[in-house]
C-alpha positions in Angstrom: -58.8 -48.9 -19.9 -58.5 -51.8 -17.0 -61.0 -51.2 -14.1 -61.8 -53.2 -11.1 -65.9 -53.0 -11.1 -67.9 -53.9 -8.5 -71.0 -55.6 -9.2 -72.3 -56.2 -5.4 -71.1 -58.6 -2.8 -68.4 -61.4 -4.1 -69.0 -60.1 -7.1 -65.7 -57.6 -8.0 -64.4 -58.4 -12.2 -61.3 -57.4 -13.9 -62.8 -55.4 -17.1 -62.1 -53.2 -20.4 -64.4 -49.6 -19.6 -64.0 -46.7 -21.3 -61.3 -43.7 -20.3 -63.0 -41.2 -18.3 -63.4 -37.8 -20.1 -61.9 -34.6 -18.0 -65.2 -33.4 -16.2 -66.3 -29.8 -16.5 -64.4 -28.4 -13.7 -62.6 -31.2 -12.4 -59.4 -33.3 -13.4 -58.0 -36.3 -15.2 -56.0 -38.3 -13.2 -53.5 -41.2 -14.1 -53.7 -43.5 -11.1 -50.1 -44.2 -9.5 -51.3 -46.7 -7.0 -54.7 -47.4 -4.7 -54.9 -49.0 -1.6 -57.0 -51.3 -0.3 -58.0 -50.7 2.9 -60.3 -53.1 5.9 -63.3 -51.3 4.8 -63.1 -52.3 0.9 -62.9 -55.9 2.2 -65.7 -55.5 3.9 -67.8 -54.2 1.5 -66.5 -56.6 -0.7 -68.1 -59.8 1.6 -71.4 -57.8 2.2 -71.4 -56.4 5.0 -74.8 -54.6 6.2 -73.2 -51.5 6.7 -72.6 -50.9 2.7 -74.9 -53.5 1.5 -78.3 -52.8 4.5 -80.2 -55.4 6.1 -84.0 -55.1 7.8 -82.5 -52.1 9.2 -81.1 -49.7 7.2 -81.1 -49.4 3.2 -78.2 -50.4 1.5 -75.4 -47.6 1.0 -72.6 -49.1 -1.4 -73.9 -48.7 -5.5 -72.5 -51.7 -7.8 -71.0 -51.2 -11.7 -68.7 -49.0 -9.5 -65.0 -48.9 -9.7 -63.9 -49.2 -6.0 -60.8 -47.7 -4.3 -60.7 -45.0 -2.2 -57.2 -44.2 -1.2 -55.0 -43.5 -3.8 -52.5 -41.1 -5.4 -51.7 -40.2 -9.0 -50.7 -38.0 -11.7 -52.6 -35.2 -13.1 -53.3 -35.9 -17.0 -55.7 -33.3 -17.8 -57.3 -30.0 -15.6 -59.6 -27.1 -16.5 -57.8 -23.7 -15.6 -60.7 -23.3 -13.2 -59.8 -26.1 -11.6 -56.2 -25.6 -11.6 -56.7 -22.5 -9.9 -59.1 -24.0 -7.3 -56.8 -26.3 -6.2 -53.2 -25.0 -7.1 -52.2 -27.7 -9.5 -51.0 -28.4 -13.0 -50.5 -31.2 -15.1 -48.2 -33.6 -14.2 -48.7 -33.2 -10.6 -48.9 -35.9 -8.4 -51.8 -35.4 -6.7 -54.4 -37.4 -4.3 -58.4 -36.3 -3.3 -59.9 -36.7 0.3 -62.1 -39.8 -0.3 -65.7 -38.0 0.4 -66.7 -35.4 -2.5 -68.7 -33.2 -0.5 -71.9 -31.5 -1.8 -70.7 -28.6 -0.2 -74.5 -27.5 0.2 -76.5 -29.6 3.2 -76.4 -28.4 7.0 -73.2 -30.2 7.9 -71.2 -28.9 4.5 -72.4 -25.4 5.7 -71.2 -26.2 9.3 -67.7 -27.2 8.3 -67.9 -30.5 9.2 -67.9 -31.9 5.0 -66.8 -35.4 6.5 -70.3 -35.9 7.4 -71.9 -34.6 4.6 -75.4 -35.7 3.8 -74.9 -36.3 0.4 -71.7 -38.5 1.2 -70.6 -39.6 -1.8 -67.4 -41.4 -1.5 -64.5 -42.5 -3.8 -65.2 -45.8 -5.2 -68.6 -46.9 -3.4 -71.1 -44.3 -4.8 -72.0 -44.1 -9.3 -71.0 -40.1 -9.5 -67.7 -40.8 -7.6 -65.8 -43.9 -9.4 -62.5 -45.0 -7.6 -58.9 -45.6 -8.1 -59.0 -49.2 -8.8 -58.4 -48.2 -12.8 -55.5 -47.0 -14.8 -57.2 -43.6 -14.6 -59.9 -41.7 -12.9 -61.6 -37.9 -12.4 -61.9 -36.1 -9.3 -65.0 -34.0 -9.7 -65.1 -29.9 -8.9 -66.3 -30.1 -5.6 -63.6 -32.4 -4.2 -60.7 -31.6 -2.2 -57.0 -32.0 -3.3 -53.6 -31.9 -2.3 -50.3 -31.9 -4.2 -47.9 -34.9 -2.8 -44.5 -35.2 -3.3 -43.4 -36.6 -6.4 -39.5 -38.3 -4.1 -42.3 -40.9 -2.6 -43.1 -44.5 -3.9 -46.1 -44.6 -5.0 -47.4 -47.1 -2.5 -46.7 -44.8 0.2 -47.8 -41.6 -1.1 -51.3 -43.4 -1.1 -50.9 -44.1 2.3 -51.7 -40.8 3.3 -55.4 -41.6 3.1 -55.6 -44.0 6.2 -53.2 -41.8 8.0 -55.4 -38.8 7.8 -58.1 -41.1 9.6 -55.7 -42.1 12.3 -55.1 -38.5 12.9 -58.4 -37.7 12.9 -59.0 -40.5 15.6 -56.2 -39.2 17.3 -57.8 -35.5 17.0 -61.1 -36.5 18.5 -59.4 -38.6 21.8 -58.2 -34.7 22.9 -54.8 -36.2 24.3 -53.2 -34.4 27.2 -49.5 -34.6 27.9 -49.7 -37.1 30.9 -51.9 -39.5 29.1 -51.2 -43.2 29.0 -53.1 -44.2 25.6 -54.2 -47.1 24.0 -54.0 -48.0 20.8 -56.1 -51.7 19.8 -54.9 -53.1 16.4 -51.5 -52.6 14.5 -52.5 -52.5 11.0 -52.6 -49.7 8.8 -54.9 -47.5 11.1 -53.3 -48.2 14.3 -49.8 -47.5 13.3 -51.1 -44.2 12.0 -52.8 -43.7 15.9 -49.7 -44.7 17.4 -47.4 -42.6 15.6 -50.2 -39.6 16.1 -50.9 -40.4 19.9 -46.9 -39.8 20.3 -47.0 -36.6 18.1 -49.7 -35.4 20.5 -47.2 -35.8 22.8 -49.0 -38.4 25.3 -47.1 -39.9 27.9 -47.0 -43.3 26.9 -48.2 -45.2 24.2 -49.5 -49.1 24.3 -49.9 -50.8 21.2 -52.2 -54.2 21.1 -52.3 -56.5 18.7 -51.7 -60.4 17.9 -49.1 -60.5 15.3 -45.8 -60.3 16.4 -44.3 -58.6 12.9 -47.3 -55.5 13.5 -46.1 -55.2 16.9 -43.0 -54.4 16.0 -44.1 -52.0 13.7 -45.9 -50.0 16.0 -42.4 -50.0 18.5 -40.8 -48.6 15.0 -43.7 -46.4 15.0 -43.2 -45.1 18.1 -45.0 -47.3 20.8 -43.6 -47.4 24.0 -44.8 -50.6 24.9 -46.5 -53.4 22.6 -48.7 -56.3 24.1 -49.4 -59.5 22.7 -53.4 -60.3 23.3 -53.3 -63.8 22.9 -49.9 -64.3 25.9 -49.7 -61.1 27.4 -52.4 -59.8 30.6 -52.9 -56.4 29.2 -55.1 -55.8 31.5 -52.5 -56.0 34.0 -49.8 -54.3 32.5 -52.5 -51.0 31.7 -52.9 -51.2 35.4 -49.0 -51.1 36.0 -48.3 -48.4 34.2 -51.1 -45.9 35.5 -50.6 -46.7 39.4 -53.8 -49.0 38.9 -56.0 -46.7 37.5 -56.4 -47.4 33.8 -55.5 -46.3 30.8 -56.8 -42.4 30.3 -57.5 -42.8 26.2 -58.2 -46.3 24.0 -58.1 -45.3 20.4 -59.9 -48.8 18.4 -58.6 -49.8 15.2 -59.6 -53.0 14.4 -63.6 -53.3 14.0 -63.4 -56.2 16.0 -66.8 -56.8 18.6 -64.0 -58.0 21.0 -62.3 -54.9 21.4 -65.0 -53.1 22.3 -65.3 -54.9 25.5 -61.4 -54.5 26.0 -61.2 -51.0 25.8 -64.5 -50.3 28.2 -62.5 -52.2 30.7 -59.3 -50.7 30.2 -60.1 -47.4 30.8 -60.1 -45.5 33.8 -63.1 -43.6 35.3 -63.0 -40.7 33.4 -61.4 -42.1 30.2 -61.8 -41.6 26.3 -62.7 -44.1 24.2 -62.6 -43.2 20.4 -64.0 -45.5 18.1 -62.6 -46.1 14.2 -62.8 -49.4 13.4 -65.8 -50.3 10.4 -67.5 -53.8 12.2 -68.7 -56.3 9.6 -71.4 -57.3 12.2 -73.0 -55.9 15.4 -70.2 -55.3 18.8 -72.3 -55.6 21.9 -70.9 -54.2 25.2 -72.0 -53.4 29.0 -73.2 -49.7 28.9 -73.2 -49.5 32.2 -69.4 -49.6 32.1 -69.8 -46.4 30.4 -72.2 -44.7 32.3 -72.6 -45.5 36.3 -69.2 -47.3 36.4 -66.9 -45.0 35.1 -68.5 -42.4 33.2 -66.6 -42.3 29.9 -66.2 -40.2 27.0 -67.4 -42.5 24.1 -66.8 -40.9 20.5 -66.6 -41.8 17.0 -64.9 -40.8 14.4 -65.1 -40.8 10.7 -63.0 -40.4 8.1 -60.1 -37.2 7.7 -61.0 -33.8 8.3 -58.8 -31.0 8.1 -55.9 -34.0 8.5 -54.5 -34.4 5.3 -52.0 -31.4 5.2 -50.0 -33.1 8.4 -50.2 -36.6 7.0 -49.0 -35.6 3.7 -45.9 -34.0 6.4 -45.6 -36.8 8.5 -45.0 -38.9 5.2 -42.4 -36.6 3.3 -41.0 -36.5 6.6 -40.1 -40.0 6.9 -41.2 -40.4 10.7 -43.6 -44.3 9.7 -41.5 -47.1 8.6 -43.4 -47.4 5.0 -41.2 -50.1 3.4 -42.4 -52.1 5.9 -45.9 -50.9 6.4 -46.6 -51.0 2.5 -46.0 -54.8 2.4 -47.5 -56.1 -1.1 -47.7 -53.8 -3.9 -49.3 -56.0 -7.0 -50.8 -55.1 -10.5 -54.3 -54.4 -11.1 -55.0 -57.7 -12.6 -54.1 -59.2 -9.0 -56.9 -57.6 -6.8 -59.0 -60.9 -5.9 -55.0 -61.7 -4.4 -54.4 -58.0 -3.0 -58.2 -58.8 -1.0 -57.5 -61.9 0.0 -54.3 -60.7 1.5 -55.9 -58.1 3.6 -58.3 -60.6 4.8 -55.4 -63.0 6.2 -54.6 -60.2 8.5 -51.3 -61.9 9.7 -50.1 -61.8 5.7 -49.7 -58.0 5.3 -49.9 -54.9 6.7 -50.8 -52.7 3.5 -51.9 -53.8 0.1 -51.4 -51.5 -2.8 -52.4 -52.4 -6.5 -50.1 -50.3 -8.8 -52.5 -49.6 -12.2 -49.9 -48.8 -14.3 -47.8 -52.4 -13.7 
C-alpha cells in the first residue's frame, strides 16, 4: 500500500509498505480520510517537544506512518474485538489517538489521556497512523462507530473537536461567564462552539484572519476581534463592566498569546492552555500569582469527549464545508503541510487515502 513515513525532521516520503496484517485482537481498518492537524506540522519542522533538545529526550519515533485524526472503514476484526467495541465490518469507525497501556498509575486512575506509556497514533513504532490507505488499531485502543451520512473529511474532524471539548471541560464555565477564545483554526472553532454549549454568557473569538473570524460567528461567537486593528483589550473590558474576561481558552501555540490572555483575565480568572508551542512562551508570573491570582490549567488531548463530538458533528451545529477547506490525495501531503503552515490558506487539511 501508499504510506506517508516519517523519517525525522523534513524528512516525511511518499512510499510502497506492506498491508498491515489484522492484529491479534484488534482491527483492520481502510482509512477514509486523516487530518493534519498544527501539531503534525510541528513535529514535522522539529520541534523539541517531539524531537528533545538538552532538556528532554526526544519523544516522536521515525519510519513511522504519521496521522493521528482520522476515520475509516472496518476491513477485518477478531470477534473479541468486535465484541469489545461493538462493531462489524464495514463500519465506519475512528480510534482516540492515544492507545493506552491500560496498566500504569494514571491508566488505573482513569485519567488514560496521560498514560505513561503514551503511545500515540502516528508518532510512536507500535502505533502507525492514518496517513496510509489502511491501518490497525491495536486491542487496547478505544473506538467509536461514526456515522456513515458524513463526508469523510468531516467525520475525521471529530478528533480535534474532542480536544476543544476537553479544553472547554477543564475552563469549568459558569453561565455568566464572558470567555475567550485565542485562535480560530480548527481547535478554536471547536472551543467556541463548546464555550456556547456550556452555556457561557458570551463568547469572544480572536484571531487575525478575517475568513476564521467569520467562522467562529458561524460557530457561534458572539463577538469576533481582529488582533492586528481591533483593541481587544478594550472591548474585553467593555463587555465585563471593566473587569476582564472570567475564562481565556488558548488555541493557537503562539508565545504571544500567552501574554494576551494573562492580561485579559480578571482577578480570579481561568486560563486553560491547549495550544502545542514549537518554541519556549515566556510570561510575567506574577500576573498569575500576586496580581490576580489565576486558575492556570492545561489540557491534553480528549478524554471521555468523543461521544458528544461525534453528536455535535451528526448534528450539524459547526459549519464543516467550510471548516474542512482542502481535502487532497495522499500523494499531496508535502502540499496538505504546507497549507497548514500558511495559516491564512486553510482552516482544515484532510488527505483522502483512497483518492
Amino acid at each position: 500500500m501508499q504510506a506517508v513515513v516519517c523519517h525525522g525532521p523534513e524528512d516525511y516520503r511518499l512510499e510502497e509498505v506492506a498491508k498491515p496484517a489484522l492484529p491479534d485482537g484488534g482491527a483492520l481498518v481502510r482509512v477514509e480520510a486523516v487530518g493534519i492537524c498544527a501539531s503534525d506540522l510541528k513535529c514535522y519542522h522539529g520541534a523539541a517537544k517531539f524531537w528533545g533538545d538538552e532538556h528532554r529526550p526526544a519523544w516522536a519515533e521515525t519510519e513511522v506512518v504519521p496521522g493521528h485524526e482520522f476515520v475509516g472503514v472496518v476491513e477485518e476484526v477478531g470477534s473479541e474485538a468486535a465484541q469489545r467495541w461493538g462493531v462489524a465490518v464495514g463500519d465506519r469507525v475512528t480510534s482516540e489517538q492515544i492507545v493506552p497501556c491500560w496498566r500504569c498509575r494514571y491508566c488505573l486512575r482513569g485519567a488514560y489521556h496521560t498514560c505513561a506509556v503514551h503511545d500515540l497514533y502516528g508518532f510512536k513504532r507500535r502505533t502507525p497512523g492514518a496517513m496510509a490507505e489502511f491501518m490497525t488499531f491495536p486491542p487496547e485502543a478505544i473506538v467509536h462507530r461514526i456515522s456513515q451520512d458524513l463526508p469523510p473529511a468531516h467525520a475525521a474532524f471529530v478528533e480535534p473537536l474532542s480536544c476543544s471539548l476537553h479544553a472547554v471541560e477543564r475552563a469549568d464555565i459558569q453561565f455568566e461567564d464572558v470567555v475567550v477564545v485565542a485562535g480560530c483554526g480548527p481547535i478554536g472553532l471547536g472551543m467556541v462552539a463548546g464555550a456556547k454549549a456550556k452555556g457561557a454568557a458570551h463568547v469572544v473569538a480572536l484571531d487575525a484572519v478575517a475568513s476564521k473570524l467569520e467562522l467562529a460567528r458561524r460557530s457561534g461567537a458572539d463577538t469576533v476581534l481582529d488582533i492586528t486593528t481591533d483593541d481587544v483589550q478594550e472591548v474585553v473590558r467593555g463587555l465585563t463592566d471593566g473587569f476582564g474576561a472570567d475564562v481565556y481558552l488558548e488555541g493557537t501555540g503562539h508565545p504571544a498569546a500567552v501574554t494576551q490572555g494573562l492580561n485579559l483575565l480578571r482577578k480570579l480568572g481561568t486560563y486553560v492552555e491547549y495550544g502545542v508551542f514549537g518554541s519556549e512562551a515566556s510570561a510575567d508570573w506574577s500576573i498569575i500569582s500576586d496580581d490576580k491570582e489565576l486558575d492556570v490549567r492545561g489540557a491534553h488531548l480528549g478524554p471521555h469527549t468523543w461521544p458528544k463530538a461525534i453528536s455535535m458533528l451528526e448534528s450539524g451545529v459547526l459549519p464543516m464545508d467550510d471548516i474542512c477547506s482542502h481535502q487532497l490525495p495522499l500523494s499531496q501531503f508535502q502540499e496538505g503541510l504546507d497549507l497548514v503552515g500558511s495559516g491564512a490558506r486553510s482552516v482544515k487539511v484532510s488527505l483522502l487515502p483512497g483518492s
